[in-house]
gemmi code that builds the backbone of each chain (N, CA, C; Angstrom):
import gemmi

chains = {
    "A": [
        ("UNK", (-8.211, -18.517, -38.405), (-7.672, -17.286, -37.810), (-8.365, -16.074, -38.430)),
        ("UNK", (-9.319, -14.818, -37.688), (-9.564, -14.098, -37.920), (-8.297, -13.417, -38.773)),
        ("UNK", (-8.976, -12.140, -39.116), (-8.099, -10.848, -39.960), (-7.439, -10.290, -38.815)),
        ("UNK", (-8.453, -9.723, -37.358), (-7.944, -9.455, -36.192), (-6.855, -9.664, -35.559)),
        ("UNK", (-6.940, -11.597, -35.547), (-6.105, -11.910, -34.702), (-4.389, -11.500, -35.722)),
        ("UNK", (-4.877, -12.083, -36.887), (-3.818, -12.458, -37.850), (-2.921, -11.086, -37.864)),
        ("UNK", (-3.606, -9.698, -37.964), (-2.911, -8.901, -37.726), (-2.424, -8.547, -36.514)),
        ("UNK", (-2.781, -9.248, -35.353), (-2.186, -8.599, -34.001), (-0.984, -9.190, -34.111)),
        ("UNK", (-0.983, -10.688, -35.085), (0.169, -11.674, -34.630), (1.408, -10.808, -36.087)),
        ("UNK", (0.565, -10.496, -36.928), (1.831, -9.867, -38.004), (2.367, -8.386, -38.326)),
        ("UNK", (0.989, -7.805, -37.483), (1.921, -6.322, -37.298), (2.498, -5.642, -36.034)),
        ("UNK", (1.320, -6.031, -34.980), (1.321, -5.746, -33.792), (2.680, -6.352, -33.036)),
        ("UNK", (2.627, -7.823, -33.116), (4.230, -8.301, -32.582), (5.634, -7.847, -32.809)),
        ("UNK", (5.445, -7.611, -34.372), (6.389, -6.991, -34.670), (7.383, -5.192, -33.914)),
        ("UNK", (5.430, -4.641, -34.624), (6.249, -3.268, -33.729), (6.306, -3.401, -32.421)),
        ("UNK", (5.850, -3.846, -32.014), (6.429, -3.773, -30.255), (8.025, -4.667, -30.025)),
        ("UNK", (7.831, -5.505, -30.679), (9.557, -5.932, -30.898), (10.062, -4.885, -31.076)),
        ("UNK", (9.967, -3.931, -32.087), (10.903, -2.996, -32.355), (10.840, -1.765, -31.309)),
        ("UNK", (9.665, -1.994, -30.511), (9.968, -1.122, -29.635), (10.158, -1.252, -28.454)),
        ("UNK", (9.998, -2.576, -27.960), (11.478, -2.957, -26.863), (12.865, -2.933, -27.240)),
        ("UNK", (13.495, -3.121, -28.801), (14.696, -3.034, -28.794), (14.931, -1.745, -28.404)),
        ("UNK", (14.054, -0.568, -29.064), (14.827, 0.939, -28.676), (14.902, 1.465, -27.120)),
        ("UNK", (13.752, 0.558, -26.475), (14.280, 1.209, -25.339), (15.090, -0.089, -24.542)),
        ("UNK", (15.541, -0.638, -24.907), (16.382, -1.673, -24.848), (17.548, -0.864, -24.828)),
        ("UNK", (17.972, -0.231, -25.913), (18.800, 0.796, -26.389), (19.267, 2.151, -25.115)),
        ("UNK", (17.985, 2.568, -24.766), (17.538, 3.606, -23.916), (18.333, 3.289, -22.414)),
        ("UNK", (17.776, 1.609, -22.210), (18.114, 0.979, -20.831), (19.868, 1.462, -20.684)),
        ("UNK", (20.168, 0.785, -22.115), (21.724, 0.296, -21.624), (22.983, 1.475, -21.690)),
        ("UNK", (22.013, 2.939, -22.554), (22.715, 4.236, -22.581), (22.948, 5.201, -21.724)),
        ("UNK", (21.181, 5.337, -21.195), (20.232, 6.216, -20.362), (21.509, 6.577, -19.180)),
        ("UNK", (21.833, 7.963, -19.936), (23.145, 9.010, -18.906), (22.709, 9.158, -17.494)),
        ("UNK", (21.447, 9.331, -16.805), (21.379, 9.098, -15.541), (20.248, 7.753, -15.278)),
        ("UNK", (20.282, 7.611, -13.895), (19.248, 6.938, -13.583), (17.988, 6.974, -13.449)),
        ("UNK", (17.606, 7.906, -13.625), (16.224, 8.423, -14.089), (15.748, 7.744, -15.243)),
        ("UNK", (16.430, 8.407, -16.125), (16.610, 7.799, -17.525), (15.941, 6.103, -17.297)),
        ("UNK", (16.995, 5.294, -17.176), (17.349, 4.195, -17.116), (16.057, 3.372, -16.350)),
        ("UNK", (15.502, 4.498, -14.956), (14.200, 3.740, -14.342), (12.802, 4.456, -15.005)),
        ("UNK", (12.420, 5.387, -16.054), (12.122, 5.133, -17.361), (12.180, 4.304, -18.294)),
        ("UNK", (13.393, 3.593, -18.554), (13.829, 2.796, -19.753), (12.896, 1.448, -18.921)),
        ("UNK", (12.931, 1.184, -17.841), (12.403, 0.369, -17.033), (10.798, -0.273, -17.024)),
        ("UNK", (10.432, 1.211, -16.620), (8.697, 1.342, -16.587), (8.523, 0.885, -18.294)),
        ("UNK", (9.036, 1.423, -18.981), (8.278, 1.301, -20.599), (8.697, 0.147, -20.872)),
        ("UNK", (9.789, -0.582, -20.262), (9.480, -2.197, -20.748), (8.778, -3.068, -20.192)),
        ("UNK", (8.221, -2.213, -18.993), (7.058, -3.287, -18.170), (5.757, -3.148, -18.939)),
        ("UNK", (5.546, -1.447, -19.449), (4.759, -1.664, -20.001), (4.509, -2.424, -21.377)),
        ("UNK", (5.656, -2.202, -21.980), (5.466, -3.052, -23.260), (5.547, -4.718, -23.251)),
        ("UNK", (6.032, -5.036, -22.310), (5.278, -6.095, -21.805), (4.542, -6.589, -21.909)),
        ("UNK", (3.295, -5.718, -21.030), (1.659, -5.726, -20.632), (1.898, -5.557, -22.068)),
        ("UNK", (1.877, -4.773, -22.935), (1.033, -4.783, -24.432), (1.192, -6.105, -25.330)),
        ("UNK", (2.702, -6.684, -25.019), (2.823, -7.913, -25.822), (2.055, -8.996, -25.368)),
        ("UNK", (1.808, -9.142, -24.051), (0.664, -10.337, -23.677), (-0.527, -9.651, -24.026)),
        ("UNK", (-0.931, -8.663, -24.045), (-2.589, -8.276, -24.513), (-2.807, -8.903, -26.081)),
        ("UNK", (-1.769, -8.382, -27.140), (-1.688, -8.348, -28.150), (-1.649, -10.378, -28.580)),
        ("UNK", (-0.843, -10.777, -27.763), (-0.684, -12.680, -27.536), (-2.209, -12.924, -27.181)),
        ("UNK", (-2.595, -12.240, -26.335), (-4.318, -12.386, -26.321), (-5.644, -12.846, -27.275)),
        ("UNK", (-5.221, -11.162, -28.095), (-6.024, -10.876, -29.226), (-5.014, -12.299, -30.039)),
        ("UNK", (-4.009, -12.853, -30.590), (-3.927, -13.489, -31.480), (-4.271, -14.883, -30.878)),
        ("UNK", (-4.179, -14.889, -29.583), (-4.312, -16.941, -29.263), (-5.768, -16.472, -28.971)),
        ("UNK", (-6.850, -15.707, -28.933), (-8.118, -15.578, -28.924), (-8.545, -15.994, -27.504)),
        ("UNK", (-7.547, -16.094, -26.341), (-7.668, -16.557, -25.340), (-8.022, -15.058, -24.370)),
        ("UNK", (-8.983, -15.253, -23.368), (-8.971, -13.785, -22.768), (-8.201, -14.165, -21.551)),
        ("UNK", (-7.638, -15.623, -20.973), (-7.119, -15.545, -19.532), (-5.881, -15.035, -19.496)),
        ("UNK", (-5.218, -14.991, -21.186), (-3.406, -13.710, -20.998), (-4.223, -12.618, -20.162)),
        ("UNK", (-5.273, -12.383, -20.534), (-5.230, -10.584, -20.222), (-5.491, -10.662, -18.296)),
        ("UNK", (-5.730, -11.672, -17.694), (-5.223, -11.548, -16.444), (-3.513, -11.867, -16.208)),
        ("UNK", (-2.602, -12.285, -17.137), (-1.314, -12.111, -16.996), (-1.113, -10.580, -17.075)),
        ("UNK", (-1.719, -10.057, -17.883), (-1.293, -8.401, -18.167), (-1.833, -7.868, -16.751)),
        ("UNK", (-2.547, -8.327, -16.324), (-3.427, -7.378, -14.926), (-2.375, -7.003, -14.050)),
        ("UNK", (-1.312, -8.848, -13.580), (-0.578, -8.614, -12.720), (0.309, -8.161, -12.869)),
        ("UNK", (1.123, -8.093, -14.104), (2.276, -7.863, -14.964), (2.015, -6.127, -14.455)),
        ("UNK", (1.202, -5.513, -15.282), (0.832, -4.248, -14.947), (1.002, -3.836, -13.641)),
        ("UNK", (0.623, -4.483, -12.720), (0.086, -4.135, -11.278), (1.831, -4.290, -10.752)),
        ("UNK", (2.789, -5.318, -10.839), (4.278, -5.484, -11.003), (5.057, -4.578, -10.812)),
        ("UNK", (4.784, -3.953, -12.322), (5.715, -2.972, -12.982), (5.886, -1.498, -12.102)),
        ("UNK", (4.256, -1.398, -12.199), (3.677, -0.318, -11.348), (4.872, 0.170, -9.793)),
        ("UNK", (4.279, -1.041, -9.223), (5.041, -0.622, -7.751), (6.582, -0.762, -7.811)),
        ("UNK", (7.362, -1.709, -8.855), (8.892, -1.195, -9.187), (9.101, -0.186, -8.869)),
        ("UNK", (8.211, 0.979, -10.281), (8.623, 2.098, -10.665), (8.607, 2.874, -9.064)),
        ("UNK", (7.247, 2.694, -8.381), (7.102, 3.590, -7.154), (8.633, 2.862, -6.650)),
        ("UNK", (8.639, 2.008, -6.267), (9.543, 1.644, -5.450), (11.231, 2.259, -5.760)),
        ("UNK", (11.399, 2.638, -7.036), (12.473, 2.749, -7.539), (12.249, 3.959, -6.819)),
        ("UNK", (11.226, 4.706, -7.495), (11.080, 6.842, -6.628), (11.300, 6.698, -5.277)),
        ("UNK", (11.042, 6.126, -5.001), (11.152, 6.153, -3.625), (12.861, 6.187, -3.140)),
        ("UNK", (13.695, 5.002, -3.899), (14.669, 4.798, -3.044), (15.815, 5.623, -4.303)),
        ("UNK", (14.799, 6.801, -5.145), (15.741, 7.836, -5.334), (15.471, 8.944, -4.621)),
        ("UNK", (14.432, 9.338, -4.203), (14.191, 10.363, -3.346), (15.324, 10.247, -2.374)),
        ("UNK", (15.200, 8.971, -1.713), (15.892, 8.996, -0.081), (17.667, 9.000, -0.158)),
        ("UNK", (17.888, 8.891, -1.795), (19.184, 8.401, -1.699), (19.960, 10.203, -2.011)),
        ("UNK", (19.084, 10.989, -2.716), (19.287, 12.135, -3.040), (19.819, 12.806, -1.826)),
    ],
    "B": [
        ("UNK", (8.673, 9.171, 2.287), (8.034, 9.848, 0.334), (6.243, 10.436, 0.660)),
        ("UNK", (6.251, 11.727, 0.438), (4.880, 12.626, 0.489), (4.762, 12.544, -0.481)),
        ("UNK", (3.258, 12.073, -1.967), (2.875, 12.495, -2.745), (1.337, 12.136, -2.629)),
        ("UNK", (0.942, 13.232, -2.609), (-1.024, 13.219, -2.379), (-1.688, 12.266, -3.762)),
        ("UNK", (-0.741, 12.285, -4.654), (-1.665, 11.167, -5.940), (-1.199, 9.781, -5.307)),
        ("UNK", (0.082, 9.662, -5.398), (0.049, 8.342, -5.154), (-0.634, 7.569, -3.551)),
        ("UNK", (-0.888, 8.505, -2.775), (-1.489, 8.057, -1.824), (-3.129, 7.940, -1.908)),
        ("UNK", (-3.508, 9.094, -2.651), (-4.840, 8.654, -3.187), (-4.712, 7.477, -3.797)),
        ("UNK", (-4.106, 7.234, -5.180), (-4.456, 5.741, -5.800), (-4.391, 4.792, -5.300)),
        ("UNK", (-3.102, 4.750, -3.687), (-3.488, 3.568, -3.284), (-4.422, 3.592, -2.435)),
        ("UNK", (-4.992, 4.305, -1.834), (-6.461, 4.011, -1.356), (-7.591, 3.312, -1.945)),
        ("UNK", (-7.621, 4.066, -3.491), (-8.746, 3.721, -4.648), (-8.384, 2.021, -4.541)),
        ("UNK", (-6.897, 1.807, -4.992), (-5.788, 0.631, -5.976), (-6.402, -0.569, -4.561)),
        ("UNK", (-5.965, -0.524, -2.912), (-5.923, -1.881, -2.141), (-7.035, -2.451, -2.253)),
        ("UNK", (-8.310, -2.052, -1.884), (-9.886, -3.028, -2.332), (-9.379, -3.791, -3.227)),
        ("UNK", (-9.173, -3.411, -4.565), (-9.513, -3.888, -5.515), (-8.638, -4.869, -5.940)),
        ("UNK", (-6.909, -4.860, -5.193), (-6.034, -5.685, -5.524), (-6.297, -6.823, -4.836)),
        ("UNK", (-6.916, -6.728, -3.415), (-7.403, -7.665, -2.451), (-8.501, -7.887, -3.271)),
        ("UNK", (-9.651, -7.719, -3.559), (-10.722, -8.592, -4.790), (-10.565, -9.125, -6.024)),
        ("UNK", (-8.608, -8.907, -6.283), (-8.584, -9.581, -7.162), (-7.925, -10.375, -7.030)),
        ("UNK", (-7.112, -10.455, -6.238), (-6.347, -11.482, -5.463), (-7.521, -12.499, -4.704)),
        ("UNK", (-8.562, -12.393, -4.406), (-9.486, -13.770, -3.909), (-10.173, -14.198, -5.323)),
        ("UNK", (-10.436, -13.269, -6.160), (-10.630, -14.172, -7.268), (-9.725, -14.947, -7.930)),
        ("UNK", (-8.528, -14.800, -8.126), (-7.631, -15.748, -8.362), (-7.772, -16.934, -7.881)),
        ("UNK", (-7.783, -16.880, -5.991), (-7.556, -17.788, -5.513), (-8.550, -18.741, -5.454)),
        ("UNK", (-9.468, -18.323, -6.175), (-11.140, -19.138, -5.981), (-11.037, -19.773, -7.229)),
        ("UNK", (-10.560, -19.129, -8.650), (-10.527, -19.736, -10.010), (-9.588, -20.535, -10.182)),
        ("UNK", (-8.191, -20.688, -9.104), (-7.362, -21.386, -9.496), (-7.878, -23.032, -9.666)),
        ("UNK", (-8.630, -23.587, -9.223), (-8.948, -24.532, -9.446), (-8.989, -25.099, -10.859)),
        ("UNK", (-9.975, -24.328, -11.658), (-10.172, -24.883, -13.126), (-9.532, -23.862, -13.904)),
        ("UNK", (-8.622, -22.342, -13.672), (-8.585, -21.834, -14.436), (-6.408, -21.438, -13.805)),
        ("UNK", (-5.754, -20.638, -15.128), (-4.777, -20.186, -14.195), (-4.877, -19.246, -13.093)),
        ("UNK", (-4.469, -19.438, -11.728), (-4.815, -18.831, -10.632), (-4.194, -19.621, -9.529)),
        ("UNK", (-4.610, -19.624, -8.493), (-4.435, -20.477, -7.137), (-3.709, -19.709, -5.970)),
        ("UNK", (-3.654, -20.245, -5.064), (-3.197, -19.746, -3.645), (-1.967, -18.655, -3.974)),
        ("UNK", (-1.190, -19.264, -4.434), (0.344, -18.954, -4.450), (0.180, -17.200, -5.015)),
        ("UNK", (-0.496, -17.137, -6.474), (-0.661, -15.852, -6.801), (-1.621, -15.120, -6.527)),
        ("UNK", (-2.734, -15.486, -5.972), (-3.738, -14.605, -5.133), (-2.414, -14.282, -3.789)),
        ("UNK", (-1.923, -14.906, -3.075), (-1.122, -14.493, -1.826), (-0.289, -13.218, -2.126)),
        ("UNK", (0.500, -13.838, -3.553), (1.402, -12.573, -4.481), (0.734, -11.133, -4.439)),
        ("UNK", (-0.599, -11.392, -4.826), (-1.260, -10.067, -5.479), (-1.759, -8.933, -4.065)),
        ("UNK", (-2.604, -9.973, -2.804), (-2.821, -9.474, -1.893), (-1.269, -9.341, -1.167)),
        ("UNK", (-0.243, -9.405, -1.383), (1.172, -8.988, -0.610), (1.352, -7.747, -1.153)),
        ("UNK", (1.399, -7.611, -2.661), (1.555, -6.527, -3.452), (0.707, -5.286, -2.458)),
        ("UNK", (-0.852, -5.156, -2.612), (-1.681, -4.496, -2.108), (-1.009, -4.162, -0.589)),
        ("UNK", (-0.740, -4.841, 0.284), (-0.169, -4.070, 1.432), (0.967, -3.846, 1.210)),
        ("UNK", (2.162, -3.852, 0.182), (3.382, -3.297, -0.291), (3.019, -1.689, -0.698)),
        ("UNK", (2.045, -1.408, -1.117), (1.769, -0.331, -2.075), (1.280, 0.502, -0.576)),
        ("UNK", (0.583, -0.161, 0.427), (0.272, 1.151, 1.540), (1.414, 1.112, 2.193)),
        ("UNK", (2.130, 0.505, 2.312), (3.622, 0.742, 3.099), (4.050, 1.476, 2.556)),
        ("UNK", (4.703, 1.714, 0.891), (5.354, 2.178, 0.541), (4.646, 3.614, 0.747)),
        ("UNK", (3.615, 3.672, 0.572), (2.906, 5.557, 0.326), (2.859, 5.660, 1.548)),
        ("UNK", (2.418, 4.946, 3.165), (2.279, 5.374, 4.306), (3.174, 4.950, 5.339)),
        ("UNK", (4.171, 4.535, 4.608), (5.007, 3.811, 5.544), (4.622, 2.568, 6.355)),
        ("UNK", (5.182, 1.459, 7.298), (5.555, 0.309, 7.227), (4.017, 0.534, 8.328)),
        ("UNK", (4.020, 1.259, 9.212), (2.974, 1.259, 10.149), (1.761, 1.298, 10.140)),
        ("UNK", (1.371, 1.841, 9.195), (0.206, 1.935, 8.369), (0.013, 0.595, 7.215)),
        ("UNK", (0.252, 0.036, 7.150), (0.089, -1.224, 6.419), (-0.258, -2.482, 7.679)),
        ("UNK", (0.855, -2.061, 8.346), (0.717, -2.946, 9.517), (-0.893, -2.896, 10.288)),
        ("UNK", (-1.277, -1.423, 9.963), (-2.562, -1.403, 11.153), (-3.740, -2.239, 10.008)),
        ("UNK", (-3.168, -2.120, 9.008), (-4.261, -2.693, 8.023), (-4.434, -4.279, 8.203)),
        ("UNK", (-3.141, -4.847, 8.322), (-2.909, -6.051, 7.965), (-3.740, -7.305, 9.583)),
        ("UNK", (-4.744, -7.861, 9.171), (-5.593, -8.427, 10.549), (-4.745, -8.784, 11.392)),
        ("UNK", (-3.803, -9.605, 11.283), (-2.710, -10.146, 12.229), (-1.242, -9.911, 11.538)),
        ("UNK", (-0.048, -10.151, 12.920), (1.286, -9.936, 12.319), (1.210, -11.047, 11.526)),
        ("UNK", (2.752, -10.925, 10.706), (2.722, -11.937, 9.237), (3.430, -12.893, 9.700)),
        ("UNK", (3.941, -12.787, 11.094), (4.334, -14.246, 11.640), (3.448, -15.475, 12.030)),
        ("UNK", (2.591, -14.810, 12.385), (0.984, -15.541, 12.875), (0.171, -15.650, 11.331)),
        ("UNK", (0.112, -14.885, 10.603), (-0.474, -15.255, 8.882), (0.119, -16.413, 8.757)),
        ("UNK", (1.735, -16.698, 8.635), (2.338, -17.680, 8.418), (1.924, -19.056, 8.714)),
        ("UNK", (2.029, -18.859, 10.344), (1.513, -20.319, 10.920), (0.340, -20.379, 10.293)),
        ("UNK", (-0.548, -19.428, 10.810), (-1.948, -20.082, 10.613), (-2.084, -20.499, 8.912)),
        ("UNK", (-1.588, -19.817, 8.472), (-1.715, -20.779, 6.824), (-1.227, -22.174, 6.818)),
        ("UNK", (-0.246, -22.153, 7.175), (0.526, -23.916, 7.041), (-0.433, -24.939, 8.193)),
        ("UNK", (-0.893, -24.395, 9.284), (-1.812, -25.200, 9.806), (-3.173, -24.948, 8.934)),
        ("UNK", (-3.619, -24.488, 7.928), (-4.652, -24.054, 7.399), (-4.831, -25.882, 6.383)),
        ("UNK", (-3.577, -25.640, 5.815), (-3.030, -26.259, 4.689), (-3.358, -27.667, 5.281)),
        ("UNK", (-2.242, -28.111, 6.570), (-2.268, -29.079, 6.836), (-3.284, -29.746, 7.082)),
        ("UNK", (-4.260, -28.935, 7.951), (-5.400, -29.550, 8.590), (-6.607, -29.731, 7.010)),
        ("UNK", (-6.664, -29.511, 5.946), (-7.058, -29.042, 5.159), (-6.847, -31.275, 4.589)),
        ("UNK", (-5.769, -31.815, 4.996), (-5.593, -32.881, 4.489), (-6.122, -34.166, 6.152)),
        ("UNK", (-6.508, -33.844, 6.749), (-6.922, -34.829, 7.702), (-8.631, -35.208, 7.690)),
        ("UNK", (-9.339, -34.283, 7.462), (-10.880, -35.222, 6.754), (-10.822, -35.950, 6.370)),
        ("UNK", (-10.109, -36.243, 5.350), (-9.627, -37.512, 4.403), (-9.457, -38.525, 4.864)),
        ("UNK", (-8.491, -37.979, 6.175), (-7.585, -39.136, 7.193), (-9.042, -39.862, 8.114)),
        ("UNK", (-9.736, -38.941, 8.457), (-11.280, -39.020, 9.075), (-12.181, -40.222, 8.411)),
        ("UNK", (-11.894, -39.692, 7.104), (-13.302, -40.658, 6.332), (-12.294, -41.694, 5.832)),
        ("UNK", (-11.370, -42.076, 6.366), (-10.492, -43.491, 5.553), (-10.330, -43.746, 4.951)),
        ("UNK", (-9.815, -42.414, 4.046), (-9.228, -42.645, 2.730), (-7.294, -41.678, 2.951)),
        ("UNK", (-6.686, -41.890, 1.761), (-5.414, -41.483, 1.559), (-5.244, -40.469, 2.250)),
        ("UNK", (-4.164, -39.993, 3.029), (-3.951, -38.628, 3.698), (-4.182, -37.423, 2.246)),
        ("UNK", (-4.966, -36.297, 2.619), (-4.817, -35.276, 1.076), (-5.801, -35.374, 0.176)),
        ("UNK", (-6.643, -36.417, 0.563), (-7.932, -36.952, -0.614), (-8.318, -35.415, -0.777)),
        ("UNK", (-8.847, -35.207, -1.496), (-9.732, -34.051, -2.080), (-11.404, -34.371, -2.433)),
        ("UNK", (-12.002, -33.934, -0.634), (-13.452, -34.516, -0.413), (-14.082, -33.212, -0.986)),
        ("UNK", (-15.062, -33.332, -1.270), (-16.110, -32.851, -1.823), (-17.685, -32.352, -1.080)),
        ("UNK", (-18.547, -31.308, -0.730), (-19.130, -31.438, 0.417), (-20.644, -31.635, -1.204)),
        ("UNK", (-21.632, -32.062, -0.739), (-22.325, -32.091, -1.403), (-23.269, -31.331, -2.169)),
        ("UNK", (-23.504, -29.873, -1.552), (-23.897, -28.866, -2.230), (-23.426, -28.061, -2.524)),
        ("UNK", (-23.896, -27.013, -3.620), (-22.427, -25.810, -4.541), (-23.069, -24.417, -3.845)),
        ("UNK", (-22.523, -23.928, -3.489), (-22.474, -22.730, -3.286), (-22.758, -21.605, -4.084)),
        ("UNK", (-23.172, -20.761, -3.900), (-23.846, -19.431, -5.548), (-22.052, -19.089, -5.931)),
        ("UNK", (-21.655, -18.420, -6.751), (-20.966, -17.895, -7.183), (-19.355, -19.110, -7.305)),
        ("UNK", (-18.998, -19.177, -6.218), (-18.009, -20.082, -5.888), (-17.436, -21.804, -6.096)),
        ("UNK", (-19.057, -22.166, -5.749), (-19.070, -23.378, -6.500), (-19.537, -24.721, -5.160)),
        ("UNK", (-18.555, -25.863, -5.375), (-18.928, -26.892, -4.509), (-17.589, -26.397, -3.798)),
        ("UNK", (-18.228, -26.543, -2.166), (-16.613, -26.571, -1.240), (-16.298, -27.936, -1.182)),
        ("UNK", (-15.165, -27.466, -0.989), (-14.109, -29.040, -0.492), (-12.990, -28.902, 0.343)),
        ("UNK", (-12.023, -29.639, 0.186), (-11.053, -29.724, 0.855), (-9.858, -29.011, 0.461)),
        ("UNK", (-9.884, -29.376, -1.274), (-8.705, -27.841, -1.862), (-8.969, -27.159, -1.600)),
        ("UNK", (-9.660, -26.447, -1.535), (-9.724, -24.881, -1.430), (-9.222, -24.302, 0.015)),
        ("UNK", (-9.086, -25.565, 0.731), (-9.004, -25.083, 2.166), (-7.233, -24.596, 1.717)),
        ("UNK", (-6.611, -25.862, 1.152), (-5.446, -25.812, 1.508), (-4.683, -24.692, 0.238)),
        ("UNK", (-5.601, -24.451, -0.798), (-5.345, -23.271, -0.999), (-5.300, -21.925, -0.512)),
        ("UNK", (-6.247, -21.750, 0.280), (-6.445, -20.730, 0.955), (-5.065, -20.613, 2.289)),
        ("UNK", (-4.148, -22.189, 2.702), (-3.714, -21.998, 3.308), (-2.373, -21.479, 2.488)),
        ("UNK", (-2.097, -21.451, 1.764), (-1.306, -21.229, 0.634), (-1.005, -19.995, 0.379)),
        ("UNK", (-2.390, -19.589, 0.389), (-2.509, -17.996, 0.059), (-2.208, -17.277, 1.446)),
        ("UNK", (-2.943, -17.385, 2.497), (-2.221, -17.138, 3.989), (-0.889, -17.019, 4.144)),
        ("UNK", (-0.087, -18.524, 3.661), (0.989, -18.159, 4.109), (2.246, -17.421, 3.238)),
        ("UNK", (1.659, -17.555, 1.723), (2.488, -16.658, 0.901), (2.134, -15.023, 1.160)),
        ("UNK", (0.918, -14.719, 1.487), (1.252, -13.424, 2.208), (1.856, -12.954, 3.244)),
        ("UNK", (1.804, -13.691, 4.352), (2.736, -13.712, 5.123), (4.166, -13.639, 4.940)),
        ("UNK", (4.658, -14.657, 4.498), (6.208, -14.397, 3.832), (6.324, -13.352, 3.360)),
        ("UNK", (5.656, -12.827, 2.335), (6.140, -11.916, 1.731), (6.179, -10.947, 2.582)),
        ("UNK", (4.999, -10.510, 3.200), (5.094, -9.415, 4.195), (6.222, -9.368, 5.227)),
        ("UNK", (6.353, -10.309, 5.654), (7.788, -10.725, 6.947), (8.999, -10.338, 6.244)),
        ("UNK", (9.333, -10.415, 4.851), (10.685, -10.028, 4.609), (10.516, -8.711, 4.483)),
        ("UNK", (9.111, -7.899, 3.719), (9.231, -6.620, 3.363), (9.255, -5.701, 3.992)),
        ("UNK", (8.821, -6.168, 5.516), (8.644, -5.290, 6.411), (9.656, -4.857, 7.348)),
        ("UNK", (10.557, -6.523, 7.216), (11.566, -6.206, 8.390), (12.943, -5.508, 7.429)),
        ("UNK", (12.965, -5.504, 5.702), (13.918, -4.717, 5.006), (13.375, -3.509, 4.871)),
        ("UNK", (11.867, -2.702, 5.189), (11.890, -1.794, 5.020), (12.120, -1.055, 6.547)),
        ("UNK", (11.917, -1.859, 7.199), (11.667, -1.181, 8.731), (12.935, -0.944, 9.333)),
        ("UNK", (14.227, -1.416, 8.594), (15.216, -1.164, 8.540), (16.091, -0.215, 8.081)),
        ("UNK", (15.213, 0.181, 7.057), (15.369, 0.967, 5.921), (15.163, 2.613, 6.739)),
        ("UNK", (13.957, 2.243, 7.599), (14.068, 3.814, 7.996), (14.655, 4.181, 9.294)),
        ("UNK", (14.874, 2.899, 10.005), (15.639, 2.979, 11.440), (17.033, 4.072, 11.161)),
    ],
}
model = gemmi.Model(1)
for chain_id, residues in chains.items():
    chain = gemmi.Chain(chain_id)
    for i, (resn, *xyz) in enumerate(residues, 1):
        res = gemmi.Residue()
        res.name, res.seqid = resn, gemmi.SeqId(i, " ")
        for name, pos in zip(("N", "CA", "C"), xyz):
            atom = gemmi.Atom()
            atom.name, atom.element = name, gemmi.Element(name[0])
            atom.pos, atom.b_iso = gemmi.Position(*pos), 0.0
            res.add_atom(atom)
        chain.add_residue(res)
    model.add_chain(chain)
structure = gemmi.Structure()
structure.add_model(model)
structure.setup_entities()
């Protein structure tokens, strides 16, 4: 195991754990829905970062086409969510 | 929903989700990929012009309705297993044609019925999204 990988798997995993719990936190508080489809998007994205980061440590590059679609996913949620707050406004 | 960015990006965004959605479906063979999520990815891509141009504008994009995608995939699929039946072997054999192709490789018979795979999972997807969004604005 590289130094690379070794640190993606012992620092990198970590903080992003800790930073899905907070907006974990965010999800289950978040006073409007805005909020909440925010709290949304940033766990799709942190997501995408935890398979990139599973990447760099299993030294494998085919996660990072899981992140492509994962990304590409999240993406049209979020539109999709704007959308059916616009119309509901 | 009017927003001039997001309608730009999906202009830039469909090519490229559709070129990445046939590469999937071409690597699924030896790599993770195959019909099912190339179909996913190219459904996505006409989800994203519906949503910025509405249901009609996806539609003019899309070559045929997604009822006819449908069939023609599952007959894609099926017929995809009768060569086999041809050369007298097991219904489904997975024949092989004898020369490889640049980029793609050797054709055969999977790929057909992947491809029918991919046909008809776009289809589906499109058939539900269209008739809950087309509802949506009635």
């Amino acid at each position: 195991m590289t130094l690379l990988s070794s640190l993606a798997l012992h620092v990198g995993l970590p903080v992003l754990g800790l930073a899905l719990l907070l907006t974990l936190v965010r999800l289950a508080k978040g006073p409007t829905i805005a909020d909440r489809v925010v709290a949304l998007d940033l766990l799709g994205t942190l997501g995408i970062s935890v398979v990139g980061v599973v990447a760099v440590a299993a030294r494998n590059a085919v996660y990072l086409d899981v992140a492509i679609v994962l990304a590409l996913l999240s993406f049209l949620g979020t539109v999709a969510f704007a959308a059916y707050l616009e119309r509901s406004r | 929903m009017r927003s001039v960015i997001l309608s730009a990006a999906a202009r830039l965004l469909f090519p490229l989700l559709l070129l990445f959605s046939v590469f999937l479906l071409f690597r699924g063979h030896n790599d993770p990929g195959g019909g099912f999520v190339g179909g996913l990815v190219a459904a996505t891509a006409y989800a994203l012009l519906s949503l910025t141009g509405g249901v009609s504008s996806a539609r003019r994009v899309l070559p045929a309705r997604p009822e006819v995608l449908v069939g023609t995939g599952l007959l894609l699929a099926l017929g995809s297993g009768l060569p086999s039946l041809a050369a007298g072997r097991p219904f489904m054999t997975g024949l092989w044609a004898g020369f490889a192709l640049p980029v793609v490789g050797k054709p055969g018979t999977p790929v057909l019925f992947d491809t029918g795979v991919y046909v008809t999972v776009l289809g589906i997807v499109l058939l539900i999204l269209f008739t809950l969004q087309e509802e949506d604005e009635a």
